[in-house]
C-alpha positions in Angstrom: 117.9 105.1 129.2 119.1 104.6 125.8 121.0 108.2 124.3 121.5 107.0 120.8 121.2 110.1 118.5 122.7 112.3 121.8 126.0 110.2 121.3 127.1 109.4 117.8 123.7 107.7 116.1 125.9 105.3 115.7 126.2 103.5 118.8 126.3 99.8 119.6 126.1 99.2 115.8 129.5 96.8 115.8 128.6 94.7 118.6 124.4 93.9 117.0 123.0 90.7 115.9 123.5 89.8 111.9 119.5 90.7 111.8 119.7 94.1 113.3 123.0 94.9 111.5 121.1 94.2 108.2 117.9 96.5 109.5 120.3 99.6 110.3 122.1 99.4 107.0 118.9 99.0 104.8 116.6 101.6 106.6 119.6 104.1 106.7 119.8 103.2 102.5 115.8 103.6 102.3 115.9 107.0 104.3 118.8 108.2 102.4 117.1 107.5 99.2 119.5 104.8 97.8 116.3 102.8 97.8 113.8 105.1 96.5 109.9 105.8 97.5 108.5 103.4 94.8 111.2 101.0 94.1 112.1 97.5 94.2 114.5 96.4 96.6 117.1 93.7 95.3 115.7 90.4 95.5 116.7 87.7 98.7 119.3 86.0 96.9 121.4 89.0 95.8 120.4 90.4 99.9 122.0 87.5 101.5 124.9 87.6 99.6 125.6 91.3 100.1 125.3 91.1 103.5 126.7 87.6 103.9 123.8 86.3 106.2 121.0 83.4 105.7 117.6 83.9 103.9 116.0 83.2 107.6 117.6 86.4 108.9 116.7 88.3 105.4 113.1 87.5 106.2 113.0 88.5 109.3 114.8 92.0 108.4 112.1 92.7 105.8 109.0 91.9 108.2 111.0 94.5 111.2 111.1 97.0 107.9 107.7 96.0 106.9 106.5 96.2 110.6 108.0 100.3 110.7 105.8 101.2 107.6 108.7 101.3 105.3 108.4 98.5 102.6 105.2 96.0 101.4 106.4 92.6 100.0 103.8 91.8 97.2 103.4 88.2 95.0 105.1 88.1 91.8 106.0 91.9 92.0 108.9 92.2 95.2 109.8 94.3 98.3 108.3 97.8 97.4 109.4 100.7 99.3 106.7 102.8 100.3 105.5 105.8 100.6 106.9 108.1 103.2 103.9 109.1 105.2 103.6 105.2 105.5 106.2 105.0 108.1 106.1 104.9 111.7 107.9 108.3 112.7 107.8 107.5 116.1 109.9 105.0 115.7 113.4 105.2 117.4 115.4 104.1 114.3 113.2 105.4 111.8 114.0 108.7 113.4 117.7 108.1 114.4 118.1 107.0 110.7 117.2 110.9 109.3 120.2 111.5 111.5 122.5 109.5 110.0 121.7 111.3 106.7 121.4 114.8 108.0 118.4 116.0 109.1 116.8 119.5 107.3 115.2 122.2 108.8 111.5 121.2 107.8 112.5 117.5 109.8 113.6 119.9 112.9 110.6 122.0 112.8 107.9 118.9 112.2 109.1 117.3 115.6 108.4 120.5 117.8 105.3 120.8 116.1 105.0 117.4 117.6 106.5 118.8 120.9 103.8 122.0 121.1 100.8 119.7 120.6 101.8 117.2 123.2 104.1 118.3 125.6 102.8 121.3 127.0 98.9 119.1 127.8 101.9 116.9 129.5 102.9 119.8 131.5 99.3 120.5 132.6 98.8 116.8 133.3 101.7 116.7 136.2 100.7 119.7 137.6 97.7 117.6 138.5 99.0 114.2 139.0 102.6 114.7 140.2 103.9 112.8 143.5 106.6 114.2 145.4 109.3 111.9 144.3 108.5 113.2 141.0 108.6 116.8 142.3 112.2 116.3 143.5 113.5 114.8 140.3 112.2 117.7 138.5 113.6 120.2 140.9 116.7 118.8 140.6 117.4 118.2 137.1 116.5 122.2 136.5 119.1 122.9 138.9 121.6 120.8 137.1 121.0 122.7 134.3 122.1 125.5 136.3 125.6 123.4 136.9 128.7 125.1 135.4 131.2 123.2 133.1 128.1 122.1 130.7 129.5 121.0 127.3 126.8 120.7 124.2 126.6 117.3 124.9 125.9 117.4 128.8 123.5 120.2 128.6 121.2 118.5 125.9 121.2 115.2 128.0 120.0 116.8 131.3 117.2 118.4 129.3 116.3 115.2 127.7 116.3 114.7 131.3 114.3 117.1 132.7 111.5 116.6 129.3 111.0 112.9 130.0 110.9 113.1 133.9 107.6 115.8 132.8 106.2 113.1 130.9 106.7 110.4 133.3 105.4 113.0 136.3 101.8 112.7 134.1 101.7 109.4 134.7 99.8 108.7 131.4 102.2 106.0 129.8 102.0 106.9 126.1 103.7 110.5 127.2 106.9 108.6 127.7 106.3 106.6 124.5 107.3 110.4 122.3 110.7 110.1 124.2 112.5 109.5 120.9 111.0 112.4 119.3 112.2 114.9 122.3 115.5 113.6 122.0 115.6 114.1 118.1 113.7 117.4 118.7 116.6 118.5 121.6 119.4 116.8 119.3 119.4 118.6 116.7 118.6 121.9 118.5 121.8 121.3 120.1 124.0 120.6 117.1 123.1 123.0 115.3 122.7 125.9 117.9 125.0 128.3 120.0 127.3 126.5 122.6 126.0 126.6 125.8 129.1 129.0 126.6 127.6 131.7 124.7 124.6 133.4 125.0 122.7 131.2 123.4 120.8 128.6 126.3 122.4 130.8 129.3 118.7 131.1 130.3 117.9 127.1 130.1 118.0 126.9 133.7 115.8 129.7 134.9 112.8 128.8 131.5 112.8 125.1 132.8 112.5 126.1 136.7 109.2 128.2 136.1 107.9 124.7 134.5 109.0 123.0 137.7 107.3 126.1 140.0 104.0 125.7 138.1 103.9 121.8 138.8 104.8 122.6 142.2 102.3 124.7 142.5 99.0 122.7 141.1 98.9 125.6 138.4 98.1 123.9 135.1 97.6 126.5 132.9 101.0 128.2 134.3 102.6 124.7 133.5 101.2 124.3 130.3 102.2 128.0 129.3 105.7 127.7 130.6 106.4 124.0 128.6 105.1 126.1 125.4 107.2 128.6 125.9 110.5 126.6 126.4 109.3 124.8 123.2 108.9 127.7 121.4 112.3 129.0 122.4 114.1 126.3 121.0 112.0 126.1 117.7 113.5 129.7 117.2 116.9 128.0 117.6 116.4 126.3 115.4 115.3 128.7 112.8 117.9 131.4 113.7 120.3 128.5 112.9 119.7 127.7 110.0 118.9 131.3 108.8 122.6 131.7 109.7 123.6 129.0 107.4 122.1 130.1 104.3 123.0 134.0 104.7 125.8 134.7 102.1 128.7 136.5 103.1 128.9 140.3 102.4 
C-alpha cells in the first residue's frame, strides 16, 4: 500500500521517470496557482527547455494532466488550465498536490463530507458481506490502535488501516477506489490535531472497536451509526483545530 501524503508528500519524487517528474512539478504549480484557473501554460518549446526533457515526454505530461481534468490543449489558442471543479479529486496526486501547498480547512472538511456519504453505507455493507478473514483483520487493527508507544505518524497509519480493511470487508471494489481520500481525510486530521499522547484520540481504540462489534455482529444499522460517528469525531478535530489557530491571544 502506497502512504504517500502519511510520509512526507514527497516521496519517491528523486528516483521518478523524466515524465512523472515533469507531472508532479507542473500539477503542484497548477494547484498552487503559479498557473492560474484560465491561463495559458508556456508553450512546448520553452517546457522542454525548463525541464530539460524531449517534446515526446512533454506530450505525454500534458495528456496525464489533461487526463486528471486539469488543462484542455486547444488549436491555435494553447494548454488552458481549467476550471477547478473540472478535475478529478479522486485522484491520488491531484489530492496529494493540495498537500504540498497546504491544505485549508474548507479542503479538510469537503473530504469527510465525502467520508459521511460513503463510508458509513460501507460500514453497513460488511456487516452483511464480511468473511471471517476479514473479521480478524478488523479485530486486529482496532486492537493495535489500542498499542502503546503510538507516535502521530503510527497512529494515523493503523487507522488508514483499519478504514480501508472496512472498505475492502464490503467487497464492492469502488469502496477501495476512495482510499486516497481517507488517507488525505486522516492526514490532515492528524497533523493538525492533538498528539496522540494527549487527550486528544485516547478514545480511537474503543470508537473503532464498536465498528468492528457491529460487523461482527450482522448489525448494519449499528455499523453504519458507529463509522458516522467516528467520522464525525474527527471532522470536529478538525474544526477545534483550526478554531485554535485563528483565536488571538488575550
Amino acid at each position: 500500500m502506497r502512504n504517500r501524503m502519511l510520509e512526507t508528500g514527497k516521496l519517491g519524487r528523486r528516483s521518478r521517470t523524466s515524465h512523472a517528474q515533469v507531472v508532479d512539478e507542473l500539477g503542484r504549480a497548477i494547484v498552487a496557482g503559479t498557473y492560474a484557473v484560465g491561463s495559458i501554460l508556456p508553450g512546448d518549446a520553452e517546457l522542454a527547455q525548463r525541464f530539460k526533457v524531449s517534446r515526446t515526454v512533454l506530450r505525454e505530461t500534458m495528456k496525464t494532466l489533461a487526463a486528471k481534468g486539469m488543462i484542455v490543449a486547444k488549436a491555435r489558442v494553447g494548454t488552458r488550465v481549467t476550471e477547478k471543479n473540472q478535475w478529478n479529486m479522486f485522484d491520488s496526486e491531484v489530492i496529494a498536490w493540495h498537500f504540498d501547498n497546504g491544505v485549508s480547512e474548507e479542503f479538510l472538511l469537503q473530504l469527510y463530507d465525502i467520508r459521511l456519504a460513503v463510508e458509513p453505507f460501507a460500514a453497513g455493507l460488511a456487516a452483511e458481506r464480511a468473511r471471517a478473514g476479514d473479521l480478524e483483520r478488523l479485530n486486529s487493527l482496532a486492537l493495535e490502535m489500542a498499542a502503546p508507544g503510538h507516535t502521530t505518524e503510527s497512529l494515523a497509519l493503523a487507522d488508514l488501516q483499519f478504514h480501508l480493511a472496512v472498505a475492502d470487508a464490503a467487497h464492492n471494489p469502488f469502496m477501495h477506489t476512495l482510499g486516497s481520500l481517507i488517507e488525505a481525510a486522516l492526514v490532515g486530521m492528524f497533523r493538525i490535531s492533538t498528539p496522540p499522547s494527549q487527550n486528544g484520540f485516547s478514545n480511537i481504540a474503543e470508537t473503532h472497536m464498536r465498528i468492528v462489534n457491529a460487523i461482527v455482529s450482522g448489525d448494519v444499522p449499528a455499523a453504519r451509526a458507529a463509522m458516522e460517528a467516528v467520522i464525525v469525531e474527527g471532522r470536529d478535530h478538525v474544526r477545534e483545530a483550526f478554531a485554535g489557530m485563528t483565536k488571538v491571544p488575550a
